[in-house]
C-alpha positions in Angstrom: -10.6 158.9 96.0 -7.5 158.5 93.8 -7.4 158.6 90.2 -6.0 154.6 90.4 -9.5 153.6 92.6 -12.3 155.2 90.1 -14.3 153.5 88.1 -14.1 153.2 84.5 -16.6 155.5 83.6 -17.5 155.4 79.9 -19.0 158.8 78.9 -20.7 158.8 76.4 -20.9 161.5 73.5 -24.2 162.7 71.9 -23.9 162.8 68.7 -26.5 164.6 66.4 -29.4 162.5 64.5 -32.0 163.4 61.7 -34.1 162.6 59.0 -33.4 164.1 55.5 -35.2 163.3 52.3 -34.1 160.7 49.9 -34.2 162.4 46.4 -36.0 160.9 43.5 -38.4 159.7 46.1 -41.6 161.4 45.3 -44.2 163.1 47.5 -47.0 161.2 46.1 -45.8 158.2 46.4 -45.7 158.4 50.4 -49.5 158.0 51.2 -49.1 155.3 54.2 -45.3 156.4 55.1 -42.9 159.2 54.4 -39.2 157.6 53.7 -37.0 159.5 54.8 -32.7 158.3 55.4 -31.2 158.4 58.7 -28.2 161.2 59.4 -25.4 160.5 61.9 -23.1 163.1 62.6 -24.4 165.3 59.5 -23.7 162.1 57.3 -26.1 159.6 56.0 -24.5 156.2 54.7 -27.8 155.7 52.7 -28.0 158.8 50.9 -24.1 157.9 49.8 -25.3 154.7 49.0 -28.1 155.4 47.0 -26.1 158.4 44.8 -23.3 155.5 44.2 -26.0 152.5 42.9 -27.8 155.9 40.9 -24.5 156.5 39.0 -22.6 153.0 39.0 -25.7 150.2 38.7 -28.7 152.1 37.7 -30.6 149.0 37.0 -30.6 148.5 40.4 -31.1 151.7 41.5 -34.5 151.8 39.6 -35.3 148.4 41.4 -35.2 149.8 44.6 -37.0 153.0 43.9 -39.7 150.3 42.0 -39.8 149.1 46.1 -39.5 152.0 47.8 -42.7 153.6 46.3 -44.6 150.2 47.2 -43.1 150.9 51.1 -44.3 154.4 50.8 -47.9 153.5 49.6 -48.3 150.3 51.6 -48.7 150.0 55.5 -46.4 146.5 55.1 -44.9 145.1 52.0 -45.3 141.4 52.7 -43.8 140.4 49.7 -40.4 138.7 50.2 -38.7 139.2 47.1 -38.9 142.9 47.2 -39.1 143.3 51.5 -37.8 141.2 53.9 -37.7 141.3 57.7 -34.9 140.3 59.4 -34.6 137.3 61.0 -33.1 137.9 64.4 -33.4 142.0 64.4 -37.4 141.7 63.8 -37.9 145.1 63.9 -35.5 145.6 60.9 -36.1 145.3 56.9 -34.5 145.0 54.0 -35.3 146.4 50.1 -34.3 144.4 47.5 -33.4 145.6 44.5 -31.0 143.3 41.8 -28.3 143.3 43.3 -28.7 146.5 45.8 -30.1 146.0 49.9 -31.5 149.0 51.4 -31.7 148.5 55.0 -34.6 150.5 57.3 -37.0 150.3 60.5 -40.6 151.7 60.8 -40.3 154.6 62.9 -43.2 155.9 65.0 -44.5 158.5 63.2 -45.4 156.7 59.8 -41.9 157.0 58.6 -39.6 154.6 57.1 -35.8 155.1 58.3 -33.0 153.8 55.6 -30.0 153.5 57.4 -27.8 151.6 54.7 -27.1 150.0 52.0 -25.2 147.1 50.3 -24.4 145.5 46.9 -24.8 141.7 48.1 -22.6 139.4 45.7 -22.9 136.1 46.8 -25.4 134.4 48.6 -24.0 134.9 52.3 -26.2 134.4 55.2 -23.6 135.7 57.7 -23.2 139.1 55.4 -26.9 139.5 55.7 -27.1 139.3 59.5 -23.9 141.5 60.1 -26.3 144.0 57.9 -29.3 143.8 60.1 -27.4 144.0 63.1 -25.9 147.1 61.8 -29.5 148.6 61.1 -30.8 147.2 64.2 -27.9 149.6 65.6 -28.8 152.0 63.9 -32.1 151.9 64.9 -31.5 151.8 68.9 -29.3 154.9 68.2 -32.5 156.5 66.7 -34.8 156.3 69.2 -32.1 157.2 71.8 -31.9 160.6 69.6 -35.6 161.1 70.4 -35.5 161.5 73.7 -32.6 163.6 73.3 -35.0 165.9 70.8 -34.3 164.6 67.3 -34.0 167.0 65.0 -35.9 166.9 62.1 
């Protein structure tokens, strides 16, 4: 066959995925779930979120470690003003903190997964569903690195 009668193949590229810790998060907090953040390609976006909102809006910061410790301790935070699940992407969640939005997913193994964050500024309903989306990306791209071995 000639190279003008293939197919379009896309090929796709595996591209490494872990868990790390997310520091100030304490062991004994994480009785029901361990919380871990989500690395792509040896980078995590909510590890580099969460060190920005530490050193630029601390008040916030302290909010969403306040919520992360109920997450840890709690099998589901039903409380809406400090977790909320999103409304198309069901399977994703959102901390709220001030200001800050830590985005994650309930993976199978008793963790919690932050993939991202965000400093929300207005009151935008589109904004918040890009987000989701993005975890609920994030989340598909997970558990496709779990069949592929995961590392931990």
């Amino acid at each position: 066959m000639s190279g003008s009668n293939r197919a379009n193949v896309n090929i796709k590229v595996d591209r490494p995925i872990g868990l790390s810790e997310i520091p100030d998060v304490k062991t004994d907090w994480q009785t029901e779930h361990t919380i871990r953040a989500l690395v792509v390609d040896e980078r995590s976006l909510a590890l580099s979120f969460l060190a920005e909102l530490k050193s630029r809006h601390f008040g916030d910061y302290r909010k969403i470690m306040k919520v992360a410790k109920l997450v840890a301790c709690q099998p589901r935070v039903r409380n809406e003003n400090q977790v909320r699940p999103g409304k198309k992407y069901r399977e994703t969640y959102e901390m709220k903190g001030g200001h800050a939005r830590l985005f994650f997913f309930y993976g199978p193994q008793e963790e919690v997964v932050c993939t991202h964050g965000f400093l929300k500024s207005k009151a935008s309903r589109k904004e918040q569903s890009l987000e989701f989306a993005k975890c609920d990306t994030f989340r598909n791209l997970f558990y496709e690195g779990m069949g592929k071995g995961l590392s931990r």
